[in-house]
N, C-alpha and C positions, 0 to 999 in steps of 0.2 A: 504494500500500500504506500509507504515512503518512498518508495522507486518510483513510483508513477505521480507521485505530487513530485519530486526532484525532475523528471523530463515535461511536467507539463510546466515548471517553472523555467526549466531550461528550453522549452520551445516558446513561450511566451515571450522571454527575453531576446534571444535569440528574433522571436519577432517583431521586437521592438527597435533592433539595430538593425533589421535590414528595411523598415521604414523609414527609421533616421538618416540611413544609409542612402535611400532612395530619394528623399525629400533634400538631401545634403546636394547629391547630382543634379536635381530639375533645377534647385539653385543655383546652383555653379552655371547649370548650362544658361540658364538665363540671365546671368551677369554676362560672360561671356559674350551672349551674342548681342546684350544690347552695348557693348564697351566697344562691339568690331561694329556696330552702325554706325556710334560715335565716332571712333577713327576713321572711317569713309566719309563724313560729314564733314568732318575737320578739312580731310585731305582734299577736297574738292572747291571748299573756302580757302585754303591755302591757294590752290592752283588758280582760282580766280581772283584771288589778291596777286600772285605771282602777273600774271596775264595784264594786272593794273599800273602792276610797277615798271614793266617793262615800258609800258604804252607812257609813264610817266618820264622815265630815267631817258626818251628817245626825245617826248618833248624837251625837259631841260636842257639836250645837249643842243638843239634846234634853237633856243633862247641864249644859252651861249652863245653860240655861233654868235646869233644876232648882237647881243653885248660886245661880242669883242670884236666885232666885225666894223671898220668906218664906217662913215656915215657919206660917203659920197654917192655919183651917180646908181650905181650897181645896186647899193642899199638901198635907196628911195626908189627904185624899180620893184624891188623883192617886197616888201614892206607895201608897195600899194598892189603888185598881184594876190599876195599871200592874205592881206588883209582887208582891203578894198574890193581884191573881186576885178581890177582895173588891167586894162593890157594896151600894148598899142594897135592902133586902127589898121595895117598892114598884117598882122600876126594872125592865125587861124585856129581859135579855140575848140579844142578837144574835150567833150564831158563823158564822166565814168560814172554811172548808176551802181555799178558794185558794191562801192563802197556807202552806199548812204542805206 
């Protein structure tokens, strides 16, 4: 009679760590996978902050240029295409939809 309350207390227990056992894994897995959506979230935020820096770091060298560049004829040509929109009357304007 002691034998059989000793394997029903050792199957009880026994069933009690391989639920804690089991509820310990669906936890894990579940941090898991929500920690690798997190780093693909990140990593895509990165890549589109990257994407922004470059498009920044092309303009500033473009505003260099212009800084250090004179300010004679050449300038005041570049400066009223670039920013006016303005050409000379002889020249044949080309537009690119691609990019808009």
């Amino acid at each position: 009679m002691q034998k059989e309350k000793q394997r029903k207390k050792q199957f009880s227990l026994s069933l009690l760590v391989r639920v804690f056992l089991a509820v310990m894994i669906v936890v894990s897995l579940v941090v898991f996978i929500n920690s690798v959506m997190l780093s693909n979230e990140k990593m895509k935020e990165v890549s589109e902050l990257e994407q922004v820096r470059a498009g920044l770091e092309e303009e500033k060298e473009e505003l260099q240029e212009l800084l250090n560049s004179e300010q004679d004829e050449n300038y005041i040509i570049r400066m009223a295409r670039k920013f006016l929109g303005l050409f000379f009357p002889d020249e044949e304007v080309f537009f690119n939809n691609r990019n808009s």
